[in-house]
N, C-alpha and C positions, 0 to 999 in steps of 0.2 A: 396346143391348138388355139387357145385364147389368143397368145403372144402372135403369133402367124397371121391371124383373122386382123390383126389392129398393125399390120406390117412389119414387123420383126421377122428379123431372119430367125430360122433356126435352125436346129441341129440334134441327132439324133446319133450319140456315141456310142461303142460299144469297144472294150478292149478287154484282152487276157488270153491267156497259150493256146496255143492248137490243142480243140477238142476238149473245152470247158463250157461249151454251148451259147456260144455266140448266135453263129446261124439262127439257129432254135429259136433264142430268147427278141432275134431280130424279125423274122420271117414268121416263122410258126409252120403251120399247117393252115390253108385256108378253109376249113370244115374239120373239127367243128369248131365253132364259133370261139369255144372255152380252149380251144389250142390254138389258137391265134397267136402270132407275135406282135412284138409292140409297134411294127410300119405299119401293117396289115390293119390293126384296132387307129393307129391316129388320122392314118387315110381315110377309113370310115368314120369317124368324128369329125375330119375337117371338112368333110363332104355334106355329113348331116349336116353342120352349123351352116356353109355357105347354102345348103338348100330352104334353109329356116331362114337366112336372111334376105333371101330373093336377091341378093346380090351380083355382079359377076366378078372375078378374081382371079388372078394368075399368081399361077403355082409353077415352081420349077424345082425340079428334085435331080441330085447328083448321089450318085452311090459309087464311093469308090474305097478301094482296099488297102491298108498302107501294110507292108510284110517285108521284111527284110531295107526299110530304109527307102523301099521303092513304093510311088505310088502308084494306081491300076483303077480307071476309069471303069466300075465292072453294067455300063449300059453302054457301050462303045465296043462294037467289036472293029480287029485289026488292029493295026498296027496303034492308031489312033488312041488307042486305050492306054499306051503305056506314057504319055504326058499328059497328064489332063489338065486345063485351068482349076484350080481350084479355088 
């Protein structure tokens, strides 16, 4: 969040086999609070900080899936999705 707030890009990995809890450990649950995943908790930190600093800031966020060699824009529906800039 620090790194993001002073303009650094960044990035938020996650990799390993089908159904070792990815999703899970990325997303969560949004309630309660303590099953949160890890976008869900830095969104709400990046959020608190830019509200603490009265600042304004742009944020731009891509989420996409790499599986079999292909990638998949997954905020993009259609066809659209299946090349995305990265």
């Amino acid at each position: 969040v620090e790194h993001s707030l002073q303009g650094f890009s960044t990035c938020l990995f996650c990799y390993g086999q089908t159904g070792t809890g990815k999703t899970t450990t990325i997303l969560g649950k949004p309630e309660p609070t303590s099953e949160q995943g890890l976008l869900l908790r830095l969104v709400t930190d990046l959020f608190q900080q830019v509200s603490i600093l009265g600042e304004q800031v742009q944020c731009r966020v891509q989420i996409v899936e790499v599986h079999n060699e292909r990638v998949r824009d997954l905020l993009t529906e259609g066809n659209d999705s299946q090349n995305p800039e990265v």
